[in-house]
N, C-alpha and C positions, 0 to 999 in steps of 0.2 A: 263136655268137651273142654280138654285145657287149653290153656294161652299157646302153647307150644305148639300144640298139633292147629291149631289157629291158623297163627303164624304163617305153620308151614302151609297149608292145603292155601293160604292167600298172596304166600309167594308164589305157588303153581300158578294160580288165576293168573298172578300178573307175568307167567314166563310165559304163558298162551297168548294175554293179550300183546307180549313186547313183540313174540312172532306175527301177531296180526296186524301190530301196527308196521312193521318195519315192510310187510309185505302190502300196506296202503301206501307206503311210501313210494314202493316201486314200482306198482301198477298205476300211481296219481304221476309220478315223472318226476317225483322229492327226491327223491334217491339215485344218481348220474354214478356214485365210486362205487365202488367191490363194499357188497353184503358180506364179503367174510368175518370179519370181524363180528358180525351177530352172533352166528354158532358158538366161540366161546365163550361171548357175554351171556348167551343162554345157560352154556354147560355149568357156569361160575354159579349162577344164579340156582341151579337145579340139584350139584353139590350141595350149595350151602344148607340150601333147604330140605332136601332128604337125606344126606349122607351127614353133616354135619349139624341138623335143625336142633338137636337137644343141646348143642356146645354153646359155648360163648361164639366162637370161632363162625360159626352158621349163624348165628343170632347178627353179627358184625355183619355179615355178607348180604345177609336179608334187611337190616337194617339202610345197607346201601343201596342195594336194590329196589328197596322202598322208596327212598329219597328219591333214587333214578325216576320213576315210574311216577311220582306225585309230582316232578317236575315241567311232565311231557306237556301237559295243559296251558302251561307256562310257555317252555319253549315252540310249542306252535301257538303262537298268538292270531294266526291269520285263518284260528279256525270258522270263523263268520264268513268269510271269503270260500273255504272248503266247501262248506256245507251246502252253499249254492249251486252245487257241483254234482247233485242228481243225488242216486242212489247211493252211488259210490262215497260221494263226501262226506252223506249221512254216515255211512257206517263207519268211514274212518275217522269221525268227530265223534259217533260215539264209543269206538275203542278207544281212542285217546284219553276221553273223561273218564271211560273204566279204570282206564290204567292210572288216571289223577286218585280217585278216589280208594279201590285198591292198594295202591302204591302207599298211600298217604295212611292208611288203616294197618299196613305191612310194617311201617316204622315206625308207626305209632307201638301198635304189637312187642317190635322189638326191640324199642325204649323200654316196654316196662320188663321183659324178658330179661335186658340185661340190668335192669334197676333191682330183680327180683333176685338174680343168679348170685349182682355183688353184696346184697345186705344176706344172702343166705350164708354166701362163704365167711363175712362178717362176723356172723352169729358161733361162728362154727370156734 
């Protein structure tokens, strides 16, 4: 399997998980505004990764989206407090650290993606 198709099938995991986190967020009571803005943070995200994953351009997009998704562990820091919170907490702590670690493996990916693409064109 290449780094590429990697990448991509690991930015899908993490567009599954950013839909199951944001859908913990609104069934836990996190989430009080408008979900719209999810839909095209997904669509961006789904683009990048299948319509544009062999580009630079995609490689960018998933590189963001990585960083997003590595950050969520971070930004909920009160996940010790969740988790006390039954079933439900359990599972949204551990979509969250999927999406840390996922996320984190995604821009990992597509660091070396675009490290690989510019020494290629380099050579050329």
């Amino acid at each position: 399997m290449t780094d590429s198709t990697l990448l991509i099938r690991t930015s899908l995991l993490s567009v599954v998980l950013f839909v199951f986190h944001i859908t913990g967020d609104i069934a836990m009571g996190y989430e009080k505004g408008s979900v719209l803005p999810v839909i095209p943070i997904a669509v961006v995200f789904l683009y990048g990764a299948l319509v544009l994953g062999e580009r630079r351009s995609g490689h960018v997009i998933m590189l963001l989206g990585g960083l997003a998704s590595a950050a969520m562990p971070v930004l909920h820091w009160k996940l010790a407090q969740v988790a006390n919170s039954g079933s439900t907490g359990f599972f949204f702590v551990a979509v969250v650290l999927a999406m840390g670690v996922t996320g984190l493996f995604g821009f990992i990916l597509a660091v070396q993606g675009l490290w690989s693409m510019s020494r290629h064109r380099r050579s050329q």
